[in-house]
Structures are given as C-alpha cells and as structure tokens.
N, C-alpha and C positions, 0 to 999 in steps of 0.2 A: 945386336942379335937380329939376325933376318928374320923378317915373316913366314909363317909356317907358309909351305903351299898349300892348293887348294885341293880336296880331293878330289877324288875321281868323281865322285856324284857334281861335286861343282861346276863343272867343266865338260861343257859339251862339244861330242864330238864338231868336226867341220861338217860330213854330211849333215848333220843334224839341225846346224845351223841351216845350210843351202838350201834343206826344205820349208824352213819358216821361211829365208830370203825369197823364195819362190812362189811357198802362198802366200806372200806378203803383194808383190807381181800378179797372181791370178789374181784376189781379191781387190786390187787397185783396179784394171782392167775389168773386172766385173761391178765395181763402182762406175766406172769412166763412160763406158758402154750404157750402162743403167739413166746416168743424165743427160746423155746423147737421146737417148730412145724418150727421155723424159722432156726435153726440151723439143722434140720432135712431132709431141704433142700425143704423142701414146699414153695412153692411161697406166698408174704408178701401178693400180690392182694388177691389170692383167700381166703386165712386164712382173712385177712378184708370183703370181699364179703362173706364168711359162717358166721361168727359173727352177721353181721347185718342181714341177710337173717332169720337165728335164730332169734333174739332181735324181728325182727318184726312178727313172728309167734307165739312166746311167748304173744305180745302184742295183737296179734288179740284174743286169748283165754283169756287171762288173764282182758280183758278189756270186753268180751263177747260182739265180734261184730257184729254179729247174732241180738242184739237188745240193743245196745250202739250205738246213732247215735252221738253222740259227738267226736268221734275216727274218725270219716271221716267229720267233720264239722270245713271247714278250709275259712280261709276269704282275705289270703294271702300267696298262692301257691307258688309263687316266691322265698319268702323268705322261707317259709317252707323247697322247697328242697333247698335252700343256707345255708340255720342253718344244715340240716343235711351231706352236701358236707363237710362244717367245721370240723362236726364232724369225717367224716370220713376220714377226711385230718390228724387229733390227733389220729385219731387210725393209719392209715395206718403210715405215716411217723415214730409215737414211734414203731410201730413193726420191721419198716424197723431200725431202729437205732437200736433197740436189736438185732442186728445181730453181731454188735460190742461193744457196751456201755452193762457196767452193769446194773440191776434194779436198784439200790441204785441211780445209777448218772443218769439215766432218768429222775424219780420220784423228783429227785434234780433240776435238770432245769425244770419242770412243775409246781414245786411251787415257779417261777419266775411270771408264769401267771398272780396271783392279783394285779403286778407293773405294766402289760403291761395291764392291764383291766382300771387299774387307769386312765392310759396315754391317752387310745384312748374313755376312756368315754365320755370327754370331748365335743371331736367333734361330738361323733357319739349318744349321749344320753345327750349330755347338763350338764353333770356333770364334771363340771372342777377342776383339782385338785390344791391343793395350793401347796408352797415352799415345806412345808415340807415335804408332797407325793412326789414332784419329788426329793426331795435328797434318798428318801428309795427309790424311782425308781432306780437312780443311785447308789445309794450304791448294791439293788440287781444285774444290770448289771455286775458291779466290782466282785459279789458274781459266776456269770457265767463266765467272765473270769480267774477267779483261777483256776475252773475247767478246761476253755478249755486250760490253757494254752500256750496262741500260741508265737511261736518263740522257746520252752520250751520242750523240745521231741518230740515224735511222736503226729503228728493231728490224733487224732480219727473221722477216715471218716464216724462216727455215729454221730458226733455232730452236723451238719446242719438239720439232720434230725429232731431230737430230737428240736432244739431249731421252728425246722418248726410245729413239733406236741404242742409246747405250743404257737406259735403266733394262730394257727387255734381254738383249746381248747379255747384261750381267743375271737376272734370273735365268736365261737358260741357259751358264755358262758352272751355277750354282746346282741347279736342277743337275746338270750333268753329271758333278761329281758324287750327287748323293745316287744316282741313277746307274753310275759305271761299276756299283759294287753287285746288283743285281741283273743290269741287264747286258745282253751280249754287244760289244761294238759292232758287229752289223744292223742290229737292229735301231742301236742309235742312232747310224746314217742313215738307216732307210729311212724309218719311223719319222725323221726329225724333217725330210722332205716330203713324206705322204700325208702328213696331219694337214700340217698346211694347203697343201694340193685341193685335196678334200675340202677341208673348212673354207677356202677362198676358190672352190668351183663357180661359184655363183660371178664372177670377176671375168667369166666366157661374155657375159654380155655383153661386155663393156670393150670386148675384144673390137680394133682398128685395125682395117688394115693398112700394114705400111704403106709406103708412100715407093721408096727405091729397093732392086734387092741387098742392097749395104743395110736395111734396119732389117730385112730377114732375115740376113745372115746373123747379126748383131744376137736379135731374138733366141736364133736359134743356137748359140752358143753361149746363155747367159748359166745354163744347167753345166755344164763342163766347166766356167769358170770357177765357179762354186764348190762343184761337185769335188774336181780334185784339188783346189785348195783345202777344202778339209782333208780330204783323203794323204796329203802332203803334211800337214799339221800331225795326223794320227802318224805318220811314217818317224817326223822327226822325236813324237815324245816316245818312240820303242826304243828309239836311240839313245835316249838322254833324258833326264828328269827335269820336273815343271822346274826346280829351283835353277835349274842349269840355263834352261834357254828363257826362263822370263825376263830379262832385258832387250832380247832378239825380235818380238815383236813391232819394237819401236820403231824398227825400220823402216816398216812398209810406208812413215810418212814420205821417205824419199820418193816413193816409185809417185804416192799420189801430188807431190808437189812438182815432181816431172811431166803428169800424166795433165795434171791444172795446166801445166806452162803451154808444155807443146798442140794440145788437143783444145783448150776452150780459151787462152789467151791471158790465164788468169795465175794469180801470185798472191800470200796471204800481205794482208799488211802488219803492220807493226807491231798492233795489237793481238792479231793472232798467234805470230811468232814469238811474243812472250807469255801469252797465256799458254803457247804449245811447250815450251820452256819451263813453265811450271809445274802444268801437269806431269810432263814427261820426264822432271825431277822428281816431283814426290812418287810417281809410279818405279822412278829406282830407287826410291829410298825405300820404298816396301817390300821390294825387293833382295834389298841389302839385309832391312830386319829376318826377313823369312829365311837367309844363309844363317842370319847368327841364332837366331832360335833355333835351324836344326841343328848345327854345329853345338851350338849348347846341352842339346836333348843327345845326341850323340856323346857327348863326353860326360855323360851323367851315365851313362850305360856300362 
C-alpha cells in the first residue's frame, strides 16, 4: 500500500521556499558584513545600534507611516520593547562572537534554537513537549558540545556569546508567538527595531569612524539586510504554514559556509561539521514530530 500524500498544509509552495532561501542569503550577508566591520575594529555596540536604527527607518517608509496607523498601534509596551531587547541581545551577542568563531559555527549553534524553543514552550506558552522532544533536545545539546569541545583544545572565547545570541533569538522568537495574537505585524517590525535603537542610544559614543568608504557603505546597508530578510521570512509564512517550511531554514548554512570560504578564508572543521549534523538532525526530527502531532490532531476531528 503506498503512503498517503502529504497535504496541502505540508507542503510548501516553491515561492515560499525562495523567500526563506533568500532571507537565509540577506541574513548570511548581514552576518558576513557584521565580522568584516567587527574585525575592522569597529565597536559590536554601535555596528548593532546602526542596524536597527536602519531596520526601523526602512520600516517607517516601507509601512507608510504618514497614514498606517497600525505600525504605532500597540496594546502591550512592555513586552513590545522586551521582544525587541531579545532581539537585539541575538544580534549583538552573534556579532560579538564573530569576532572569534566562524559563520559556518555561529549559524550551527543558532540552529540549536528550535530545541530550546521546544523546552521553554512549555512553561511560558502551555505547550509542553513530550519524551521524545526532549531526547532531540538532548541529542542537540550533545550536537553543541562537539562543537565546543571543552577539556579538548583551546575554548573559543566566542562561544558563550554565540550560545547567548540563540537563548535570546529563541525568547524573542517565543515572545513572538504569544505577541502575534494581539498585536498588529507592523508593529512587530517596527517595534522590534525601535526598542533597541532606543535602549542602545547610548552605543553613539562609542561610534568610529570608518577607515575606507567599503565600511560605510557596509554600515550603511546593515538595516536593509535585516530589514528585508524579515520582511521575506513574513512573505514566505502567508504562503505556507510554520509546519511546512520548518526544515527550509537549514539552509541558510550553505550561503554562510560559502560566505566563510570565499570572504574570510575559513571552513568549519570536523568537529563542527558533526556537531552541525546533529543539531540539524534533531531540529528535523522535531520537526517531523510537529507533522505527526498535527496530522494526528487533525484526524481526531
């Protein structure tokens, strides 16, 4: 007997994919650019505080706030700037790590995320996971210490950092979902880069000026790489449902293990490439669980 097909909800379209493949590309590039400017000796603050400063100017046009009163129609301030603090905790922390870690093994412990999204669902959104979510929790763990290695050469004093931009990544990615039932998605975009902006004003001090105008331009496009890789991200999921394209993310390791080779000379080793291996196993295998629980929830209906 053949296997059933998959439904329409499981299956996302091709556009749909092309815009995760895409902000998988802007946010490589927006990494890439970020340890350029970071190893240039530009401080990680103010390179964070130009990004969102951008992101959120982008977003006042782009959303026409002149007469979109939606973009400033917020119903929970609090949490507005705490979701975008998050967010600006996963950018600044991963640029601070690219100062020593490669793109390849960033991007590798951030797609640790969906284990730790799983874990903390539970308490903070009611969605508790079963046995077998937390052995792929724990199997990703195991997947992150290969990488780091410890006892095992030198500590890479970029890894705390890195493992702190995907705990934050995953609370504002949590923060999100409980946020998208009351507030408007413009205001998500906007809000999520004007908190930050705001809360890391103080990071003008610390402002250098570049050196050539390649780090200006750099600078000055770090808010558009951002900016529409989310706005990309929001295009692909009106297409197509979370369960559909959550294995599509994975992708974007290729743009950064391309973006390692040809821009800074660098390649993961051995170790990283099986701890990315593991992680990026148990992150489909959660993914697999999350089809059959709704497939199951559906057939109970």
């Amino acid at each position: 007997m053949s296997p059933p097909l998959p439904s329409s909800q499981e299956v996302a379209p091709a556009a749909a994919i092309f815009y995760i493949f895409a902000a998988g590309f802007l946010f490589s590039c927006l990494d890439s650019s970020a340890k350029y400017l970071v190893l240039s000796g530009i401080p990680t603050a103010f390179i964070s505080w130009m990004r969102f400063v951008e992101h959120a100017i982008l977003a006042l046009i782009f959303f026409r706030a002149w007469s979109n009163p939606r973009l400033f129609k917020v119903r929970n301030i609090p949490l507005q700037f705490l979701r975008g603090l998050c967010l600006f905790g996963s950018t600044y922390f991963n640029f601070y790590a690219l100062q020593t870690m490669q793109l390849g093994e960033t991007i590798t412990i951030t797609f640790a995320a969906p284990m730790v999204i799983a874990a903390l669902a539970g308490p903070l959104l009611g969605e508790w996971a079963g046995w077998r979510r937390w052995a792929a929790i724990i199997v990703a763990f195991i997947g992150v210490l290969i990488i780091a290695r410890p006892g095992f050469g030198a500590f890479n004093p970029g890894l705390p950092y890195s493992i702190a931009a995907m705990l934050s990544y995953s609370l504002y990615v949590l923060l999100t979902r409980r946020m998208a039932v009351t507030e408007s998605p413009e205001s998500l975009i906007f809000f999520s880069a004007l908190a930050p902006a705001i809360l890391m004003s103080p990071a003008v001090m610390q402002a250098v000026i570049p050196d050539t105008p390649f780090q200006i331009v750099l600078l000055l496009i770090l808010g558009f790489f951002g900016g529409l890789g989310h706005y990309l991200i929001i295009l692909a999921y009106r297409r197509a449902t979370t369960a559909a394209l959550a294995p599509y993310p994975f992708l974007q390791i290729i743009w950064m293990l391309a973006f390692g080779y040809l821009f800074f000379n660098q390649f993961p080793d051995a170790y990283t490439l099986c701890g990315a291996v593991v992680i990026i196993g148990s992150g489909l295998y959660v993914v697999h669980r999350e089809r059959q629980s709704r497939a199951a929830g559906l057939k109970g209906l």
